[in-house]
DRENPA-3360 file (N, C-alpha, C; in nm, 2 decimals, always signed):
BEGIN
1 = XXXXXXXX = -1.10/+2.73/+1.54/-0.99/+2.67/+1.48/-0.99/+2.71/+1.33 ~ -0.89/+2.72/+1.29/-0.87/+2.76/+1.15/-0.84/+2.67/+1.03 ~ -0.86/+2.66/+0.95/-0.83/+2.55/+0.86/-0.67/+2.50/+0.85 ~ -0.61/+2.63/+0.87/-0.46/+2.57/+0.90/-0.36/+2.50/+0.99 ~ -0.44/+2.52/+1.06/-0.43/+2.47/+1.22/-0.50/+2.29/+1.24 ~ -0.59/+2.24/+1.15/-0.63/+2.13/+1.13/-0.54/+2.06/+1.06 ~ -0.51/+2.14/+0.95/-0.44/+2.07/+0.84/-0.35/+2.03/+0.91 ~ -0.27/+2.12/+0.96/-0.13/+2.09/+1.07/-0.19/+2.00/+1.16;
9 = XXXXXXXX = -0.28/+1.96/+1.21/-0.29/+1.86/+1.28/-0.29/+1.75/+1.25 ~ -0.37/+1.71/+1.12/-0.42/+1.61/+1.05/-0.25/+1.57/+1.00 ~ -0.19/+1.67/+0.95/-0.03/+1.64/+0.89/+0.07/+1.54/+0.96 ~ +0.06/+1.62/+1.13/+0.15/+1.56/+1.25/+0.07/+1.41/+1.24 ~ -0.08/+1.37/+1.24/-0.07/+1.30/+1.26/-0.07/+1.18/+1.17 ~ -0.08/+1.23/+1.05/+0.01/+1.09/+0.91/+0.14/+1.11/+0.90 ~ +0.21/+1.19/+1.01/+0.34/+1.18/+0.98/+0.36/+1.09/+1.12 ~ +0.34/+1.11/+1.20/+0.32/+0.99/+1.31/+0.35/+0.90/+1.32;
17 = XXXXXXXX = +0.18/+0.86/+1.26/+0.14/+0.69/+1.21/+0.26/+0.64/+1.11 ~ +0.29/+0.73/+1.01/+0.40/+0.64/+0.94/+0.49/+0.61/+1.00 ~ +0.58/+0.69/+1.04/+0.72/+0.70/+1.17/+0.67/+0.58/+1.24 ~ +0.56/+0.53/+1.28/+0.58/+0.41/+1.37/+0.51/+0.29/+1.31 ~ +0.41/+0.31/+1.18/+0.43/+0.14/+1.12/+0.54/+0.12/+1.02 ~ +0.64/+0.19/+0.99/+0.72/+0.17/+0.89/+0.82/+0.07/+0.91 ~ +0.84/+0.03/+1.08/+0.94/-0.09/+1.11/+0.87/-0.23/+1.07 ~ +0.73/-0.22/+1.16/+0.66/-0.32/+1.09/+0.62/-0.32/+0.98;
25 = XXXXXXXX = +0.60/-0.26/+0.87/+0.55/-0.31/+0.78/+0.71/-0.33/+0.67 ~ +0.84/-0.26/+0.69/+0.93/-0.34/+0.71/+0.99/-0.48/+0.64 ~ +0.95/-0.49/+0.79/+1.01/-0.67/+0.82/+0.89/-0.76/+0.76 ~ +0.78/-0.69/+0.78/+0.69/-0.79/+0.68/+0.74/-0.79/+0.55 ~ +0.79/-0.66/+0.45/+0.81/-0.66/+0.34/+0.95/-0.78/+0.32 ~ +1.03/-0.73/+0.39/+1.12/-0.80/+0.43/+1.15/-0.99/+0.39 ~ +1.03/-1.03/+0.53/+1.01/-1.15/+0.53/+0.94/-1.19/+0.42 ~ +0.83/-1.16/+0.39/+0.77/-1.16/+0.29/+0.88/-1.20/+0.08;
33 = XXXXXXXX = +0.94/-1.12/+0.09/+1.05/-1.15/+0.01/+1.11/-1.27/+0.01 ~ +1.18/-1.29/+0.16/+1.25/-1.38/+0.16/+1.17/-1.52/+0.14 ~ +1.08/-1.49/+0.18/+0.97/-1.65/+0.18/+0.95/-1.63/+0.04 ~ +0.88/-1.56/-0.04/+0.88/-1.55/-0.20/+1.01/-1.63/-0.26 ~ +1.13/-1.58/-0.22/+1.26/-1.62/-0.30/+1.26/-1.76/-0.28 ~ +1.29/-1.79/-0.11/+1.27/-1.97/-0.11/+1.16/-2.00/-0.19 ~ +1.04/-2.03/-0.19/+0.92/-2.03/-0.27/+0.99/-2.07/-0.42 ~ +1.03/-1.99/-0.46/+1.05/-1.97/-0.58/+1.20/-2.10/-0.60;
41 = XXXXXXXX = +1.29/-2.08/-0.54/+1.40/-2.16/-0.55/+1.33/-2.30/-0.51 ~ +1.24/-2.37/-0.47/+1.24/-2.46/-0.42/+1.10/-2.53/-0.46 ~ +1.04/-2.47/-0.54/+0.93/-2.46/-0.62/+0.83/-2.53/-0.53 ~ +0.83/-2.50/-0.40/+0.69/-2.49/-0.34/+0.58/-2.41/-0.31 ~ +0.49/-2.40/-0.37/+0.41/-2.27/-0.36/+0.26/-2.33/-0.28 ~ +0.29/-2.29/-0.15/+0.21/-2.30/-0.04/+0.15/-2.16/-0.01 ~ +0.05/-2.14/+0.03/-0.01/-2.02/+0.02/+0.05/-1.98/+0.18 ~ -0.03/-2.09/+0.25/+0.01/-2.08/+0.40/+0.15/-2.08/+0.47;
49 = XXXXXXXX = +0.25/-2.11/+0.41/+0.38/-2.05/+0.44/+0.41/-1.96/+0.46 ~ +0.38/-1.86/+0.42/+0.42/-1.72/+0.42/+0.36/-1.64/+0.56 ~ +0.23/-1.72/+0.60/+0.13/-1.63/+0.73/+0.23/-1.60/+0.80 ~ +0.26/-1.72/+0.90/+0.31/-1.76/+0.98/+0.43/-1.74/+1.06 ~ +0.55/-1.73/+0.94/+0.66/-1.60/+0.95/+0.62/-1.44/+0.99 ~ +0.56/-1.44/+0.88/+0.50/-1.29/+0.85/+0.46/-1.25/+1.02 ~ +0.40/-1.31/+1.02/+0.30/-1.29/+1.15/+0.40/-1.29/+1.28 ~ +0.42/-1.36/+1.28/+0.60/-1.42/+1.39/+0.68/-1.30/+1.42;
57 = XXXXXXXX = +0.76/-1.25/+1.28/+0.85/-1.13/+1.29/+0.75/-1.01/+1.33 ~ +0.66/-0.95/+1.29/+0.59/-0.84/+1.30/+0.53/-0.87/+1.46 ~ +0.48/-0.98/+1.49/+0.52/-0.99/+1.62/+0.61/-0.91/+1.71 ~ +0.74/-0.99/+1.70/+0.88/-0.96/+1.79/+0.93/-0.84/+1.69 ~ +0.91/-0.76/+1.62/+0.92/-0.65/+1.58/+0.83/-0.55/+1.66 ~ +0.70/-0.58/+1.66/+0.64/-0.46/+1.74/+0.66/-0.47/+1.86 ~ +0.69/-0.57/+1.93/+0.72/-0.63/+2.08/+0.85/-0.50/+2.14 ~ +0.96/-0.53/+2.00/+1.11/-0.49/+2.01/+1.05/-0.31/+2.04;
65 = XXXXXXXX = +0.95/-0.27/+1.94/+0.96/-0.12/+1.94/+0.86/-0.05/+1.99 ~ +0.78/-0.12/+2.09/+0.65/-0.10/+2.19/+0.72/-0.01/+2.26 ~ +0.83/+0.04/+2.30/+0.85/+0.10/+2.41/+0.89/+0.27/+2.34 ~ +1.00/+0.25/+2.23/+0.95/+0.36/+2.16/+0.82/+0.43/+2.12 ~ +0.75/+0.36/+2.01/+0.61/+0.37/+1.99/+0.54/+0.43/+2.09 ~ +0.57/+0.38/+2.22/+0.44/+0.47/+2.32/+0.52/+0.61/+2.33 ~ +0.68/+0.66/+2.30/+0.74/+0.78/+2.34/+0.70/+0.83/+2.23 ~ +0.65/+0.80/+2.16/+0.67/+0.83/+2.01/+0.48/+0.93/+2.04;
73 = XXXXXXXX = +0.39/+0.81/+2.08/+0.29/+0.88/+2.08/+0.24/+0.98/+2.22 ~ +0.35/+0.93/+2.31/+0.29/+1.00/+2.44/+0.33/+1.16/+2.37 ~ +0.45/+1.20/+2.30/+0.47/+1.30/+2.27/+0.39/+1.37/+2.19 ~ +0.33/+1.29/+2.08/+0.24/+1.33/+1.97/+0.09/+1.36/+2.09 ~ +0.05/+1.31/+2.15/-0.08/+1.36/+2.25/-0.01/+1.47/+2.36 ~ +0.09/+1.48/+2.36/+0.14/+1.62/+2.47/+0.16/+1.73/+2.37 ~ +0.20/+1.70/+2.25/+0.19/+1.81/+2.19/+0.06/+1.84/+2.12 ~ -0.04/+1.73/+2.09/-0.17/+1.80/+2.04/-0.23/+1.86/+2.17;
81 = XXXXXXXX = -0.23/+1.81/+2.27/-0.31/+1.91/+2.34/-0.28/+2.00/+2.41 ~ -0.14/+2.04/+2.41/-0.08/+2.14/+2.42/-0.13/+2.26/+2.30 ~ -0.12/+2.24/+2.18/-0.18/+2.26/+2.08/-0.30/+2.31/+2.08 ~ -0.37/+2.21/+2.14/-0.52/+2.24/+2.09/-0.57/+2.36/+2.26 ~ -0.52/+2.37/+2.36/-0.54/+2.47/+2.45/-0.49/+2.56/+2.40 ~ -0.36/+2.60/+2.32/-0.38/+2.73/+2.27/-0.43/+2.79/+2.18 ~ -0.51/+2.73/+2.07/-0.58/+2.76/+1.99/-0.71/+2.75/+2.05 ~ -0.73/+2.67/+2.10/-0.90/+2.70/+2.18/-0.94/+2.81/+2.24;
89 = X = -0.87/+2.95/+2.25/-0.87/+3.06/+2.33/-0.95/+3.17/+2.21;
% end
């Protein structure tokens, strides 16, 4: 294998990973916000408020996109090792 052929690999695969935590991390940013703002408007500042949402939506967000996510990676492993048999020659 050649160095460029890794790099290209290593590339596909932080381009990947981002393409599928970017919904979740998202809605955390998201929620996260929205709980800051009430926080702020209502001047309670509870540390533990924020988990619990947070945690909730990112939940039923990866739940929602579990079924993508595996097309997402079945593809990325059909094409690395598709990949990697013809460079292995």
């Amino acid at each position: 294998m050649t160095p460029e052929v890794i790099t290209t690999i290593g590339k596909d695969f932080l381009q990947t990973t981002f393409l599928m935590m970017a919904p979740l991390l998202g809605v955390a940013m998201i929620v996260g916000l929205a709980i800051g703002i009430f926080q702020a408007v209502s001047s309670i500042h509870e540390q533990t408020l924020t988990f619990l949402p947070k945690v909730f939506a990112v939940l039923g967000m990866f739940l929602f996109c579990l079924p993508w996510m595996l097309r997402i990676m079945t593809s990325y492993t059909v094409n690395l090792l598709g990949e990697l048999a013809k460079y292995s020659k």
